[in-house]
C-alpha positions, -999 to 999 in steps of 0.1 A, spaced: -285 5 -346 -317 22 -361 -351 15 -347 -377 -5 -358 -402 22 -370 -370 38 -390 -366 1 -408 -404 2 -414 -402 38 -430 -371 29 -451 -387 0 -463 -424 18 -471 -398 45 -489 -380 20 -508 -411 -1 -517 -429 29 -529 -407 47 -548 -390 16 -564 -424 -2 -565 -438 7 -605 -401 5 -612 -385 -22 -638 -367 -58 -634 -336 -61 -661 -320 -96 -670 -289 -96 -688 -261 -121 -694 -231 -109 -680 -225 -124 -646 -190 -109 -633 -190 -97 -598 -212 -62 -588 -191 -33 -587 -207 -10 -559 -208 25 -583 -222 6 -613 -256 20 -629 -268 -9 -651 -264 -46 -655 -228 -58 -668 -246 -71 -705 -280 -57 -702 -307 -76 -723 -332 -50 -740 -359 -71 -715 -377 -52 -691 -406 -62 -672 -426 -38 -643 -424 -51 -611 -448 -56 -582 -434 -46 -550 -450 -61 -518 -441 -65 -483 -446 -96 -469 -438 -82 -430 -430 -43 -415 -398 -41 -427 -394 -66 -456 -402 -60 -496 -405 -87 -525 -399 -72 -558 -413 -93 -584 -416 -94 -623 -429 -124 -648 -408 -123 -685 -423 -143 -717 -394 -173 -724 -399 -156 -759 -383 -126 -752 -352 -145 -741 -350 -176 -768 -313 -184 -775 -303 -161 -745 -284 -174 -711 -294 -153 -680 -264 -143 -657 -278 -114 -640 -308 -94 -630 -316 -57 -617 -339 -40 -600 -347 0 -611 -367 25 -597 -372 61 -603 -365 83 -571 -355 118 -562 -318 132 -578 -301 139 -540 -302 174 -541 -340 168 -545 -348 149 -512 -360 177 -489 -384 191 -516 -398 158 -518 -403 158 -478 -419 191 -476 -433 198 -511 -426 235 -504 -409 255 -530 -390 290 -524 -393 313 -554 -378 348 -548 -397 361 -519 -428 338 -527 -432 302 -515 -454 278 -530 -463 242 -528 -456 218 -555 -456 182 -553 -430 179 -582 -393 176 -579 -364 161 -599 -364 120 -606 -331 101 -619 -336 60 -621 -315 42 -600 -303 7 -597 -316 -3 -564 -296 -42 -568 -279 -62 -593 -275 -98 -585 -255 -127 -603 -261 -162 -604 -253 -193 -621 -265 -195 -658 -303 -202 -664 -316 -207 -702 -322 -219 -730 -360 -213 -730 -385 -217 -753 -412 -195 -764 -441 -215 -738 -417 -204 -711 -427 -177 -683 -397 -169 -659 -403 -152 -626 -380 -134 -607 -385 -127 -569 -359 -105 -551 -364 -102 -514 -349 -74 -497 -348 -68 -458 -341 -36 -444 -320 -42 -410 
């Protein structure tokens, strides 16, 4: 089990680099296969989302989309994407230093890849019309 202030700093991490990041909808709604990288039948709709935490260790990703933007669609399926650090990237993020040749520097920059944080599927939800605005709220909980 992980302690409490490590939950609260995975969650700040997840909120902040995710946070800025974009909410998909699509209409495929088969189950989430664990390696995928983007929604089963992604619709070209994609919305910024807010990311707040509503307690230490507990973030609500959030995004409003126009119901014209999705006339004559069914929505199956939404995603949440973020940019963060490729893997091989994570400990020049931590310490910002840089090694080059027998010089080191500090540089705040370092190699980004999005990522699909979640995918969720759910029963069908449509038709709209164009006076429609959907909001999706995904609450995540870091335990």
């Amino acid at each position: 089990m992980i302690t409490h202030e490590i939950k609260k700093k995975v969650a700040l991490f997840i909120k902040e680099t995710v946070g800025g990041g974009t909410i998909k909808l699509g209409t495929g709604g088969g189950s989430t296969n664990p390696t995928a990288t983007d929604l089963d039948v992604p619709l070209s709709t994609t919305e910024s989302i807010t990311a707040t935490s509503s307690d230490d260790k507990v973030i609500e990703f959030s995004g409003s989309f126009s119901g014209g933007n999705l006339q004559g669609y069914t929505i199956r399926e939404m995603g949440i994407f973020g940019t963060m650090p490729q893997d091989d990237q994570f400990d020049d993020m931590v310490d910002n230093t840089r090694t080059s040749g027998s010089t080191e520097a500090t540089d705040s920059t370092y190699a980004t890849e999005t990522t699909m944080l979640s995918r969720v599927n759910f029963e069908a939800i449509g038709n709209f019309s164009t006076s429609d605005t959907i909001d999706i709220i995904y609450t995540m909980e870091v335990e």
